[in-house]
Legacy VTK file of the C-alpha trace (Angstrom):
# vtk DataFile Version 3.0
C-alpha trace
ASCII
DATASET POLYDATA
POINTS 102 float
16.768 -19.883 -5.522
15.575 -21.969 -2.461
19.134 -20.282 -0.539
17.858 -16.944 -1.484
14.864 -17.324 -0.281
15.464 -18.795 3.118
17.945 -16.021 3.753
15.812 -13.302 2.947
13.111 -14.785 5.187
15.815 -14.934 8.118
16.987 -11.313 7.124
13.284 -9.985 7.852
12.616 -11.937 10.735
16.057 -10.842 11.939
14.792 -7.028 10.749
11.330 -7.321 12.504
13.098 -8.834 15.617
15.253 -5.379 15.996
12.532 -3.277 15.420
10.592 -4.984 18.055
13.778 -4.796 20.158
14.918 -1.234 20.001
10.503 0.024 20.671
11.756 0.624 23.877
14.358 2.341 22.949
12.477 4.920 20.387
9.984 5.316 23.039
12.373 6.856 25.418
14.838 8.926 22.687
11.603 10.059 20.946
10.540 11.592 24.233
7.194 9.762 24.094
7.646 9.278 27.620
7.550 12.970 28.436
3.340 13.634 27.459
2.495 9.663 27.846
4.361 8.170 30.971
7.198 6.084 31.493
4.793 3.452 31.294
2.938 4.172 28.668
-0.322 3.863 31.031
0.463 7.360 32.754
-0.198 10.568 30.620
1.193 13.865 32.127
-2.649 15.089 31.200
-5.775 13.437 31.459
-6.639 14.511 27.192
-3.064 12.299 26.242
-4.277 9.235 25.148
-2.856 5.808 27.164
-1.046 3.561 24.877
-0.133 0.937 26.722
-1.836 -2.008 24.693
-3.134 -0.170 21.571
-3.470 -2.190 18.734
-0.572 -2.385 16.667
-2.098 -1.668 13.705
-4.417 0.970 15.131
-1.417 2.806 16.809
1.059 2.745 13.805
-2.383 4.229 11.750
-2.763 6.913 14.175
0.936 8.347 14.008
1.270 7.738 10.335
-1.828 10.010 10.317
-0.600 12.279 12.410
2.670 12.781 10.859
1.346 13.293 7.533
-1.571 15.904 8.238
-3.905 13.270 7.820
-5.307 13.643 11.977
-5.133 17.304 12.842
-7.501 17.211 15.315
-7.237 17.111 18.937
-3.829 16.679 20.778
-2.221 16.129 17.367
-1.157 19.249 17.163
1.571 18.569 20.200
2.348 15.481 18.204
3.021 16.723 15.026
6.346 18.495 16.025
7.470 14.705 17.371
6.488 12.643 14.403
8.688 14.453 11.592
11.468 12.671 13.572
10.141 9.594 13.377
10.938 7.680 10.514
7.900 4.866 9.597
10.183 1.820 10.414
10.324 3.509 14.098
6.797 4.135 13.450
6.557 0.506 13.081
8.848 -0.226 16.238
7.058 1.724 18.483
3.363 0.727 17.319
4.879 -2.809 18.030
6.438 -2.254 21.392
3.544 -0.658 22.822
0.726 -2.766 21.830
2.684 -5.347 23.854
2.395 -3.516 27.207
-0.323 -4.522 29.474
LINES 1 103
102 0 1 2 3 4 5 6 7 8 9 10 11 12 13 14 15 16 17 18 19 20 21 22 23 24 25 26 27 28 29 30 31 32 33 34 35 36 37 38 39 40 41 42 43 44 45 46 47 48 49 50 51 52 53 54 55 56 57 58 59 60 61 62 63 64 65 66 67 68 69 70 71 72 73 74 75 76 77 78 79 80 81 82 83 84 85 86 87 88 89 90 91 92 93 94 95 96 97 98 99 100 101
């Protein structure tokens, strides 16, 4: 039991640490970079939101909502077409990746 559990502790920190890895990634192939800068910090308009540093949390929320209908308000209506391709473990990724940018 105590072998089972220490490897499926290792498997999810393993898990979290190539999601964390690969938000760079997602946030070039997802084209993110296109509307919000290569930087995150840089829209290509002044409405796009900068999302360099969002909270986590508060980011994942936002295009989880988005993606579902929930936020239709808005640019979320550029968004939407995005965020079907986006599965919520990228979700996850890039919510991660960003809110570490400064």
């Amino acid at each position: 039991m105590k072998n089972t559990l220490l490897m499926a502790a290792v498997l999810a920190v393993s898990v979290s640490a190539a999601y964390a890895a690969d938000g760079a990634k997602l946030y070039q192939e997802k084209t993110c970079v296109a509307c919000h800068g290569k930087d995150a910090k840089t829209p290509l308009l002044p409405v796009y939101p900068r999302l360099a540093g969002q909270s986590s949390a508060y980011a994942e929320a936002q295009m989880k909502d988005i993606k579902s209908g929930a936020r239709a308000n808005g640019q979320s209506a550029a968004m939407k077409g995005v965020m079907h391709l986006v599965s919520d473990a990228e979700i996850k990724a890039l919510a991660d990746y960003l809110s570490k940018l400064k």
